[in-house]
Each structure stands twice: as structure tokens, then as C-alpha cells.
N, C-alpha and C positions, 0 to 999 in steps of 0.2 A: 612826849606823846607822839609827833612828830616822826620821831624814830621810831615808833613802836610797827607802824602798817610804810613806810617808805616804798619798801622793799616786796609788798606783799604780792603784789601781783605784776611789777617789775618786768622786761622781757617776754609776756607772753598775752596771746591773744582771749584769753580766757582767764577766770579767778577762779580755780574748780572751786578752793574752798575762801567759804568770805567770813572765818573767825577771825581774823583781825580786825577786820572791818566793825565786826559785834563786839570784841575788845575793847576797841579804840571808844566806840559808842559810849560804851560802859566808866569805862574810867575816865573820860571828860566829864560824865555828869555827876561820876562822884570817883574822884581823885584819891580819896582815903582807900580805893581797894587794889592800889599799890603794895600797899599793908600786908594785906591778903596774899598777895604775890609771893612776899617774902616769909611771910608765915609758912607757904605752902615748900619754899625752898627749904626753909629748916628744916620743917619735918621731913623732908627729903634726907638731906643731910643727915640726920639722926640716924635714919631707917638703914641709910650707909653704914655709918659707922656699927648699927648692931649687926649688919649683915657679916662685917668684915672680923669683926672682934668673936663672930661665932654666937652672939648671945638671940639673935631673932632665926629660929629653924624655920623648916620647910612647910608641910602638912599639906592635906588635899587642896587641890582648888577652888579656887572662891567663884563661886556659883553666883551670877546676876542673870534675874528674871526678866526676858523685854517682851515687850509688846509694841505693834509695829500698828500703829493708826494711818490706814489706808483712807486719805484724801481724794474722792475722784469725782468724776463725771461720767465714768463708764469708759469702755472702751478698751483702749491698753492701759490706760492711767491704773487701773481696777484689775493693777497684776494677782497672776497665782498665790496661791499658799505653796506650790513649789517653789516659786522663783526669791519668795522669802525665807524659805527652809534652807536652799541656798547659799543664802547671805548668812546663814547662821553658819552656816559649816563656814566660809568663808573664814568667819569672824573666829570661831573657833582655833581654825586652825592655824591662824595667822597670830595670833593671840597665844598660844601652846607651840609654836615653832615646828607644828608638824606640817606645815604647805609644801606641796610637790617641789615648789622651787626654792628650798630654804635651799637646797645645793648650790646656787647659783650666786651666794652671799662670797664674796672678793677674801682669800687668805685672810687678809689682812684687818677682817673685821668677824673673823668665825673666834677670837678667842673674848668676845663683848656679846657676841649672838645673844639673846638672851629669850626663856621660853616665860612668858608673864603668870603661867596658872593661873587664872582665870578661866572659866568656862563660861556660857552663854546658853540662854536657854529661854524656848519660847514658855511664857507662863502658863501654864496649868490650873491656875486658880486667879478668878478676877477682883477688884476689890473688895468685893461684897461676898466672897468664897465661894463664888460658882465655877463649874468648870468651863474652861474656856483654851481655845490654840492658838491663844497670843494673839490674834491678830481683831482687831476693829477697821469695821470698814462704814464709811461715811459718807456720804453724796454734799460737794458745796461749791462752790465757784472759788473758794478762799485758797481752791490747789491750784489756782492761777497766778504765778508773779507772788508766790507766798512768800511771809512777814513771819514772823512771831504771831499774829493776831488768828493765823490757823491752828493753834495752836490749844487754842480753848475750844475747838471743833469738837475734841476729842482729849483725853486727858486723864491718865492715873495717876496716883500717887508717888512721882520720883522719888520717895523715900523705902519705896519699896521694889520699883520698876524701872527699866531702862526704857524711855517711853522715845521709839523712833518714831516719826511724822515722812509720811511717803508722799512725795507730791509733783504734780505735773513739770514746774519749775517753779527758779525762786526767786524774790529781786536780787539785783544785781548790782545795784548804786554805781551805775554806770563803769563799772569795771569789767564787763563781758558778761560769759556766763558763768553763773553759779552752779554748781553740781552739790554741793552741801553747809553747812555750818553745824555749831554746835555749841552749845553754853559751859562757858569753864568752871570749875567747884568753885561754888560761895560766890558764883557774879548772876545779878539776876535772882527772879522769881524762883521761887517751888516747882509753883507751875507751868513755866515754861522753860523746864530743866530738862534735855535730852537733846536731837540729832534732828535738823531737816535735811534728808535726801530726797532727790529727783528719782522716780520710780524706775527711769530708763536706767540708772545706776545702782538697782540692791540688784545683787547678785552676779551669775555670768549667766545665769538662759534667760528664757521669755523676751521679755522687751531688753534686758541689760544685754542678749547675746552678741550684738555686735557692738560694743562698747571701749572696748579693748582696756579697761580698766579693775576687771577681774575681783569687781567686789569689795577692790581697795577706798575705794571714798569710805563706807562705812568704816572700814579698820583705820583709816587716818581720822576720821570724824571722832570717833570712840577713843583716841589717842589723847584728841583736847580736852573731850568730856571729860576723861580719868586727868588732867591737870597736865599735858604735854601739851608745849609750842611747838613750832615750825622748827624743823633743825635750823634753817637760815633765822632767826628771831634775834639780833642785835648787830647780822652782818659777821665780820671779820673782829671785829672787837667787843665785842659784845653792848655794844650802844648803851644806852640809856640804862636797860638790864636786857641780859641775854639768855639762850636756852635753857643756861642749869644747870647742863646734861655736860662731861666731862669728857665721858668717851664717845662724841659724835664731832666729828670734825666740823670747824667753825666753816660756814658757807657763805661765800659774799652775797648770795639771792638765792632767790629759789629754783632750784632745777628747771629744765626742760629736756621731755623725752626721753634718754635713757646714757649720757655721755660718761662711759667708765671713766673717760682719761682728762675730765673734767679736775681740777685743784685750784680755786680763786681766790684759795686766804692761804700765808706763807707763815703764818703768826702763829702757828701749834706745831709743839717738839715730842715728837717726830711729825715733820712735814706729814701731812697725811692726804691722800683724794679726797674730794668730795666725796659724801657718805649717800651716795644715788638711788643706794637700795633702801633705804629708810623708809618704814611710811608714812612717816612726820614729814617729807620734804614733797614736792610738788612734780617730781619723776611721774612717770606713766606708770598705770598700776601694773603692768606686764613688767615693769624694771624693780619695782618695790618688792621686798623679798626678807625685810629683817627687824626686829625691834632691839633696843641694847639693853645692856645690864641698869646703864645708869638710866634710862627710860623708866625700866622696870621702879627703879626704887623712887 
């Protein structure tokens, strides 16, 4: 367990994202979802081998409906519906591998580049079949120093919805600051199943314009949700259990800022750089620019 969060926030003065932290929580107080872990690895592996053997094909995009529960007190907390519409392209396009700077993805990692099909989309219809623009907005004090417990503020059916929670900021369990977290598949409630971001971080205008993280907390948030670690998650050797993921080069910790010429683990053939532009790793969202095949599966 130990090995699980070591690393997580490691070398830098901030925790943008604290899912290890809600990890680590989680499987101290029940151990058995280890299980889970490796359930989730299988099924991986399977989706592999049909990918590779030709037997699992392509077909349109998988369409997930979100709604974005605005936590505020007014003010800027009580962002746009542009600045969420935003986030959606964001996500979109980060998600489908069409972002301006997928060009910017290092030779040596455009032949794993990988476009996840998925689309994103604000919801149109709310639980009860009204119509609705995805977004709920909520007056509480609970967007202060927010927990989990804001979380029943506001609240759809994750069975049906990708239910993002916006909020002032969040705790931090003394690790700096938080900019997001997110609940991994099958850990935790129903209903406290989706994404807490800091409002100064959906999107890139309104309050997130000068952020220099271009949106990415949500595309790295939404990485965990759909059941991806940290690329750095077991270190160089893969610890206790490690990423998964085969084509991302093992990382001794988690990045800072944007170092191409960065390589801290010698233990993968072919030597490989660190994987910088990933958005699973803790790079600056201006340096993040790729998701890989083995992500995708």
C-alpha cells in the first residue's frame, strides 16, 4: 500500500491531482479491491489480444453524456456555460487525437499515439426526461476546501452520466494544492462516482485563462475515471502493481514542467524517454499532448 502513493506527489510543490491519495483511502479500508485491480488488468489484456488477433473492430464513437454541477458562492466560482463548453471541446478533442498540438507528440512515440473514440457531450435530457444543457448550478459553502460530501449537493445517476462537480477548491491532506481527483471503476459509491475540479481549471478562458494548463486536469481526471493510473504508478519496476500499460515508458516519479530530455528508469528495451507528453503523467498541461494504444485498451 505503501508503494501505491510514495511517489505521488514526490518532487513538487503541488498535488494537482490527489487520486492516489482517494486510492490509497480506499483500499486500506477494504483490501479485497486489489481484486478489482486485476480484474480490471484482465479485461484489458483480453480487449488486447481481440484488438490484435482482428476479432474486436472499430465502429462510431462511444458517446458519454456529462453534466457539470456548478458548486458556488457566486462570483467567478459561478463560471460560464462557455467556459464549460470549452472543456468539452477540450475533452473531445484530446480524447479523439484531434488537439492542435498532437503534432508536437516526440517521433518516437507517434507510432502508439492513439485516438480513444469516445466523444463527450453535454446532456440534453436530465434524469426525469427534461430538457436540460448539462449543466446544474448550486449555491453552498461545501465549494470550499471540498471532500466527497459535496458531492450529494448535486448528483445524477453515474449509471447514466459523467457527473463533473466544479468547485472553488479542494482538500488537499496536506500535500499542497489539489486541482482535481476522481473515482476509479468499481471503487466507491454510485453516487459519488465522477471528477472534482477547481473551476479556475475547466477549460482555457474565463477564470481557467490564465492557467497554463489548457484544460488537461479534466483529460487526466477522465483518464482515472475510465480506469488509467499515473504513467509513473509502481516507479521503475513496477512496485507492488504497476501501470498496466506496456507502451508507456516506466517513470521513476512523476514529471515536472515539461523536460523532453528527461529518462529516469534504464529497465525498458528499448531505453525509452520519459513519456512527458502523456496525460496520465503530472507534465504541465501545455507539455501533454497524447494518449497511447495501450491506454486506450
Amino acid at each position: 500500500l505503501i508503494l501505491l502513493s510514495t511517489h505521488a506527489v514526490s518532487a513538487q510543490n503541488h498535488a494537482p491531482c490527489s487520486f492516489d491519495q482517494h486510492l490509497q483511502k480506499q483500499l486500506n479500508q477494504n483490501p479485497a479491491l486489489f481484486e478489482k485491480i486485476e480484474e480490471l488488468k484482465t479485461q484489458a489484456d483480453l480487449i488486447k489480444v481481440d484488438r490484435l488477433t482482428g476479432i474486436r473492430s472499430g465502429g462510431g464513437p462511444r458517446v458519454i453524456p456529462v453534466v457539470f454541477h456548478v458548486i458556488h458562492e457566486g462570483e467567478d466560482g459561478n463560471i460560464s456555460f462557455e467556459q464549460i463548453e470549452d472543456q468539452i471541446r477540450v475533452l473531445n478533442e484530446d480524447y479523439s487525437r484531434t488537439n492542435a498540438d498532437a503534432s508536437e507528440t516526440r517521433d518516437e512515440f507517434l507510432p502508439v499515439a492513439s485516438n480513444f473514440n469516445i466523444e463527450f457531450r453535454l446532456a440534453r435530457l436530465d434524469p426525469q426526461g427534461n430538457c436540460t444543457d448539462g449543466v446544474v448550478r448550486k449555491f453552498s459553502p461545501l465549494t470550499n476546501n471540498a471532500t466527497d460530501e459535496v458531492k450529494a449537493v448535486s448528483y445524477w445517476n453515474s449509471e447514466r452520466y459523467l457527473n463533473i462537480w466544479v468547485v472553488k477548491d479542494i482538500e488537499s491532506d496536506g500535500q499542497g494544492t489539489t486541482l482535481g481527483y476522481a473515482q476509479f471503476p468499481g471503487f466507491g459509491s454510485a453516487t459519488t462516482d465522477g471528477l472534482v475540479i477547481r473551476s479556475d481549471f475547466i477549460g482555457t478562458i474565463g477564470t481557467a485563462s490564465s492557467s497554463g494548463y489548457k484544460g488537461r486536469v479534466a483529460s487526466h481526471e477522465v483518464g482515472h475515471w475510465l480506469g488509467l493510473f499515473h504513467t509513473f504508478q509502481g516507479e521503475c519496476d513496477g512496485g507492488f502493481f504497476g501501470e498496466g500499460v506496456d507502451d508507456t515508458p516506466p517513470i521513476a516519479g512523476p514529471s515536472s514542467g515539461c523536460n523532453h530530455n528527461a529518462n529516469t528508469c534504464h529497465n525498458d528495451n528499448p531505453d525509452m524517454p520519459d513519456m512527458v507528453e502523456n496525460y496520465m503523467d503530472y507534465s504541465t498541461g501545455s507539455c501533454q499532448n497524447a494518449f497511447t494504444q495501450g491506454q486506450k485498451d
